[in-house]
N, C-alpha and C positions, 0 to 999 in steps of 0.2 A: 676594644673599647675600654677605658678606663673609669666607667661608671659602673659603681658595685649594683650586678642584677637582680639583688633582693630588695632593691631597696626600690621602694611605691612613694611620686611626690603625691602631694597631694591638689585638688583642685583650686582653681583659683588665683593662681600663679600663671601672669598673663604670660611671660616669657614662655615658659610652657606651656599654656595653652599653644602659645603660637609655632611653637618646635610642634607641638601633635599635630595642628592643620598643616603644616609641611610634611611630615611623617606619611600622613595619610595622601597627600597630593603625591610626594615621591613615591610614594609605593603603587600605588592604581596609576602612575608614568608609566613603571618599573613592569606593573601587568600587560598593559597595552601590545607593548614590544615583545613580553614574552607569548602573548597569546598570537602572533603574527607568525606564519609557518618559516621557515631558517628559509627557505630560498624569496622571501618577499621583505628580510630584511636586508636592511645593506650594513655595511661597515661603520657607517656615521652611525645608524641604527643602535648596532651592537653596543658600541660605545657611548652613548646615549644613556641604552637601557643600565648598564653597569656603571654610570653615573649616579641615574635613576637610584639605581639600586643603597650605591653609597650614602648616596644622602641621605634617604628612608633612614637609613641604620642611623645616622649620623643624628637625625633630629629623635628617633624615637629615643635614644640614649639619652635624650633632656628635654621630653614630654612631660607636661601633666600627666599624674595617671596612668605615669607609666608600671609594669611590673615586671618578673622578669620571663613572660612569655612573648613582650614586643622587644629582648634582645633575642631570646631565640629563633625568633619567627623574622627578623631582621637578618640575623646572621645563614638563614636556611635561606632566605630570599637570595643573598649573595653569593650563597652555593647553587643552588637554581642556575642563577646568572654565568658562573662560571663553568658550569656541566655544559649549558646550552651553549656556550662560545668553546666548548669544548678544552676545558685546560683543566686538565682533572687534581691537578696539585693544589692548585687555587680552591677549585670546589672543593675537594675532601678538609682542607685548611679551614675554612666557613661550616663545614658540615659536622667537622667536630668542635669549633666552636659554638654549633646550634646543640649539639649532644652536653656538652660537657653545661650549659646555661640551663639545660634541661633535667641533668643530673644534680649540679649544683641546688636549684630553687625546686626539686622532685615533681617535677613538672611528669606526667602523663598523661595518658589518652590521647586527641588527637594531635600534642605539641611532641609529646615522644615517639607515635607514629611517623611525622615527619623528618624527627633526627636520623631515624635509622633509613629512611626513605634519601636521605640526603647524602649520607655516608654509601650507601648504598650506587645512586645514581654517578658518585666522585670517582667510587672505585671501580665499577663499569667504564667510566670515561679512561680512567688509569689502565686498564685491561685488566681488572683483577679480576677475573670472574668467580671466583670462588668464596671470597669474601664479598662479593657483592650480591650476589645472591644468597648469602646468609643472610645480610642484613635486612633485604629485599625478605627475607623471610621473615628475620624479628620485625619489620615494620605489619608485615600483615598479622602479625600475631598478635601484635599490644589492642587489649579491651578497649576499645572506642565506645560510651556510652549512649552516646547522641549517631543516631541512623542515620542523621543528613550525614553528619561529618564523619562516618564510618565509607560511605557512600564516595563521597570527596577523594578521602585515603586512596579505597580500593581502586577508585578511576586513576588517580596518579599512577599508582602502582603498576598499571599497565600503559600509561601514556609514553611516548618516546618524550627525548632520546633515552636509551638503554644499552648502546653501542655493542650491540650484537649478543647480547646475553640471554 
């Protein structure tokens, strides 16, 4: 994306209002298909969700209101997306683009637990086991302040896919 991610619009700005209720509709598309088990989706599916996916990123980039945890959280969704259709170049591609937005604007807690949970899940797909399980490691490590979303983490962290790791 070629929208700098430090940068917050402000409210009020109808166009942006209208990219965020797109944002938010592609994104909860984008869940729907992910939450559906791989053998209940089909291939239109797949491709669908990975539209889903893009557009989310696509509108949250020129939200209102936007900062720069809805490019990371945007760019993790498309690593997600990519793990799950199993292309792990792709995921790890979006996975360090969720890392490096999260490095960039010093994002932590539960935005940097999911960088490394995303790099993590790319390089599993990759076969890397050994880097991916480090990262599987730094993601359990990073201070989560908030119990619900410590909770969330931890659940990902053992959710498939993990591609035998």
């Amino acid at each position: 994306m070629s929208v700098d991610p430090a940068v917050t619009t402000p409210a009020g700005d109808a166009e942006g209002e209208a990219h965020r209720a797109q944002g938010v509709t592609a994104n909860n598309g984008t869940w729907a298909w992910l939450s559906k088990p791989d053998s209940e989706r089909t291939a239109e599916d797949d491709e669908a969700m990975t539209l889903s996916a893009y557009a989310a990123a696509y509108h949250w980039a020129r939200a209102a209101r936007r900062g720069p945890e809805n490019t990371a959280r945007a760019e993790w969704l498309l690593a997600r997306v990519w793990a799950v259709r199993r292309n792990g170049a792709l995921a790890l591609h979006h996975a360090d683009r969720c890392m490096a937005a999260c490095v960039a604007a010093h994002l932590a807690d539960f935005d940097l637990a999911y960088a490394h949970e995303a790099r993590a899940r790319a390089l599993a797909c990759l076969g890397r086991a050994d880097e991916a399980l480090a990262e599987r490691t730094a993601a359990a490590s990073v201070p989560i302040a908030d119990p619900e979303d410590r909770s969330i983490v931890q659940g990902d962290l053992v959710a498939e896919p993990w591609f035998g790791i």
